[in-house]
N, C-alpha and C positions, 0 to 999 in steps of 0.2 A: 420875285425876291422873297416875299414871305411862304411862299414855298421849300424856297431852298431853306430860309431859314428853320423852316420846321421838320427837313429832314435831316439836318442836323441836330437840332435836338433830338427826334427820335432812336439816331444812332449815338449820341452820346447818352440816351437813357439805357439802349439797350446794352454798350458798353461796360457802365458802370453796375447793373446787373450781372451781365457774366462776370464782372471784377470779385463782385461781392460773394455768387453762389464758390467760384474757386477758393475765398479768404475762406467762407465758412467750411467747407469741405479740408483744407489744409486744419484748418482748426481741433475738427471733429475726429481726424484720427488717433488712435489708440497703441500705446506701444504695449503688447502684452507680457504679464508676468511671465519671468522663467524660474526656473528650477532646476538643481541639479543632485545625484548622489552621489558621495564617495563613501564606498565599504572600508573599512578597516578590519578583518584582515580582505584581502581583494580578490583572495580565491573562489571559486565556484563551489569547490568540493571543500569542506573544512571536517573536521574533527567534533564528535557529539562533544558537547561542555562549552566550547566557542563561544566568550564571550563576545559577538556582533555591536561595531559600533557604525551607524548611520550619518553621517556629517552631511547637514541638508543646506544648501544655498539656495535661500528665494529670492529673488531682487526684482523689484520696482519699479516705479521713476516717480516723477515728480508731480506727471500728469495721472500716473494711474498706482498709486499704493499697495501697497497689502491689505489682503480684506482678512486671507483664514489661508490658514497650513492646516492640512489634513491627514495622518497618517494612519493607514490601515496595512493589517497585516494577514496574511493565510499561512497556515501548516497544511500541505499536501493538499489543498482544498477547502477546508475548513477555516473557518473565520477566529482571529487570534484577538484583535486587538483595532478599535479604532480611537485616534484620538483628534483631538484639535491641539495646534502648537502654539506658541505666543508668537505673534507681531511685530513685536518690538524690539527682531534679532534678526540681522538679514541669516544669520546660521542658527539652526536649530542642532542641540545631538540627541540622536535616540539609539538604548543598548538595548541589546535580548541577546539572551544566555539558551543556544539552542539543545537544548536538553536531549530529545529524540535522538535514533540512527535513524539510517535511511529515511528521512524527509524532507520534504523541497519544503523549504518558507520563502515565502514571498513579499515584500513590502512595496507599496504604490504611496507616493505622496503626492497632492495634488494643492496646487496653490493658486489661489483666487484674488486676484485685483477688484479695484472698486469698479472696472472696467472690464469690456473687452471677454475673451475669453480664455478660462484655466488653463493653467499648465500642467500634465501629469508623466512621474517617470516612476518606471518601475524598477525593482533591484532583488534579483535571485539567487537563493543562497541552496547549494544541498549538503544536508551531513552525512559522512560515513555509516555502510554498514559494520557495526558493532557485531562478532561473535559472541554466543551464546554459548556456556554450558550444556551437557547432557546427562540424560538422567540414562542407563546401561543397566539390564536386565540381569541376572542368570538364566539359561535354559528355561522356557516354560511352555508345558505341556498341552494339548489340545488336541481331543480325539473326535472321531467318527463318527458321523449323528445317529446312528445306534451301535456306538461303543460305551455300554454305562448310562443307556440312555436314563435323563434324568438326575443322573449322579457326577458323570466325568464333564468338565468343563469342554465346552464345542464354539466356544464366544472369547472375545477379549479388549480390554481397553488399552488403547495406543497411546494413553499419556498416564503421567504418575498418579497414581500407585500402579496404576500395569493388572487391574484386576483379573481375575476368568470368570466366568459365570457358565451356569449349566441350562438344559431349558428347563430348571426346575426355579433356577434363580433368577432367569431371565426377564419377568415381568416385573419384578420390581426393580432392577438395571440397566430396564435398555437405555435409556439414556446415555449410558457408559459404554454400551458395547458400540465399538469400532471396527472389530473385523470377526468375518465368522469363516470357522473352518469345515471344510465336508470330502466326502469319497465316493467319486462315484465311479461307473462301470469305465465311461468313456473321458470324462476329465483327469480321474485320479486323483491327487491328492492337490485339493484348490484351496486357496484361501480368497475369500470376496469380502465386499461391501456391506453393511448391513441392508441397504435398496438394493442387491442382486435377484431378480425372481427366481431364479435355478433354484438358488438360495435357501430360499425363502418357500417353496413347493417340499424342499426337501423339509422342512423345518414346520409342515403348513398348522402344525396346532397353535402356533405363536402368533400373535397381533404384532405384524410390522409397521402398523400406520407410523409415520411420524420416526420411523428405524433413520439412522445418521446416516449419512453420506460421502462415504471415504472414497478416496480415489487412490490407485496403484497403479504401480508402474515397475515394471521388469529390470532390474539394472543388468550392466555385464561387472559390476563388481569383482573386485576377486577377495575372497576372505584375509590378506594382509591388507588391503585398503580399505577392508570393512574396522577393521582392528586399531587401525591407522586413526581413526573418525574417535574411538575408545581411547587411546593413547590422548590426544590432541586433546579430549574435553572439549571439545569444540564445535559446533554446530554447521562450520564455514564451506564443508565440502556436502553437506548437506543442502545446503540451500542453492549454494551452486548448481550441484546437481538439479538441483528441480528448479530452475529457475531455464536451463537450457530444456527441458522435457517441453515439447508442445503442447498443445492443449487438451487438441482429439487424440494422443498419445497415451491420456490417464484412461484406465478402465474400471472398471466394478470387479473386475473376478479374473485371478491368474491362475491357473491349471497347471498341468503335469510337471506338478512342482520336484525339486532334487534337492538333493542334501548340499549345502554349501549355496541354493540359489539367495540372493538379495533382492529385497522389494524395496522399494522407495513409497511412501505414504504421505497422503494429505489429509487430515481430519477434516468433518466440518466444521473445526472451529480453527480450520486455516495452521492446523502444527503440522508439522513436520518431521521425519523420520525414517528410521531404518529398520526392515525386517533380516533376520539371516536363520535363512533354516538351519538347526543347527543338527538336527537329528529326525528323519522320517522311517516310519517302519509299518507296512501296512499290504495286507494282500484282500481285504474288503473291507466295508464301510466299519463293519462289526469289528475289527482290530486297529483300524489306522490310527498310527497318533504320531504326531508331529511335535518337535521340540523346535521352539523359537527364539530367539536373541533379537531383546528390541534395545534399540537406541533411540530416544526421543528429545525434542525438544523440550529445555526448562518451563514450565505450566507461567 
């Protein structure tokens, strides 16, 4: 008898143990904060100026509070903005006026309970590309690296003011020079990169260290479409254009150039642009001189 009695106790001890470990376990769980965004306007692609409005719901409960709202922002990569929000609004609003074209901003909010674990959501905006202005040349000249050598311009700058430079003037503007022009037996009449070696052998009394790094590309343009881009004041079929060119597409140096050919150009400093031979005339290095029509990107 006092046996059994004790094994009834023992299973009512162990009983009330499992009773208690489940109470505390129901007890101990956690419901975690959420959070949600709505954009105002709700599109993806919006317009540069866009005032962005953020409408953010954090919610609670009763067991597990608001501790901290978090709001961080990127433009294309780059860090805009982090803030902490107030607590004591299950909605927060936050605006930004997306200024830039073409750039992705980004906003992540993250909201933290006294428990448990954050909640975070993120919300992606991009703005429109914005056309740009161009800056349109007249005719300009560039001759032979021994036509004038010393005196006649054989160099030039692809953004405004559109300099030339000679190799008399050349060490104190490379900096500026973007494209150099030359004649030779088997190329004929080239224009290259300032880092072209051909180039550059042709040219060898000059210090190229540290020469710019433009990149071309051959269009099939036709001179009313080149005209077209002049008319327009607009940059928009320019960057198209080079936005479709591949990569290994760009070269240092285009050759047996012709009258009415179009170049498409990249500076090193990322501009953009149109060559148009507008006039060639050249039967060796000692006479060639080439007329060019640039259109560039606004500086």
């Amino acid at each position: 008898m006092k046996k059994l009695v004790k094994s009834v106790l023992m299973l009512s001890i162990a009983s009330l143990a499992i009773l208690s470990s489940c109470k505390k376990e129901t007890t101990d769980e956690v419901t975690d904060v959420t959070v949600t965004i709505t954009p105002s306007p709700s599109a993806s692609l919006v317009d540069v100026g866009t005032v962005l409005t953020l409408t953010i719901e954090a919610k609670g409960n009763t067991d597990n509070k608001l501790k901290k709202i978090t709001v961080t922002s990127t433009q294309s990569g780059s860090a805009l903005l982090s803030k902490t929000l107030s607590v004591n609004s299950t909605t927060e609003i936050v605006r930004d006026t997306l200024k830039k074209s073409n750039e992705t901003y980004s906003y992540t909010v993250t909201v933290e309970g006294e428990k448990g674990s954050p909640a975070t959501k993120t919300y992606t905006v991009k703005t429109k590309t914005v056309a740009a202005g161009v800056n349109v040349t007249n005719a300009i000249p560039l001759f032979g690296q021994t036509n004038g050598a010393g005196t006649n311009a054989n160099f030039m700058q692809l953004t405004d003011p559109h300099g030339t430079f000679s190799t008399s003037t050349f060490v104190a503007n490379k900096a500026k020079v973007d494209v150099a022009f030359f004649y030779g037996s088997i190329n004929k009449a080239t224009l290259t990169s300032p880092s072209d070696a051909t180039m550059q052998g042709l040219y060898s009394g000059l210090n190229w260290t540290g020469a710019n790094v433009t990149k071309l590309y051959k269009t099939s343009m036709t001179v009313a479409e080149f005209d077209a881009v002049v008319t327009a004041n607009s940059d928009a079929a320019i960057t198209t254009l080079a936005a479709s060119v591949a990569t290994s597409a760009w070269v240092s140096s285009i050759s047996q150039l012709s009258r009415y050919n179009v170049i498409l150009y990249k500076t090193a400093g990322n501009k953009l642009g149109l060559i148009k031979v507008d006039n060639l005339s050249a039967t060796g290095a000692n006479d060639a001189e080439i007329s060019l029509q640039i259109i560039s990107q606004k500086n």
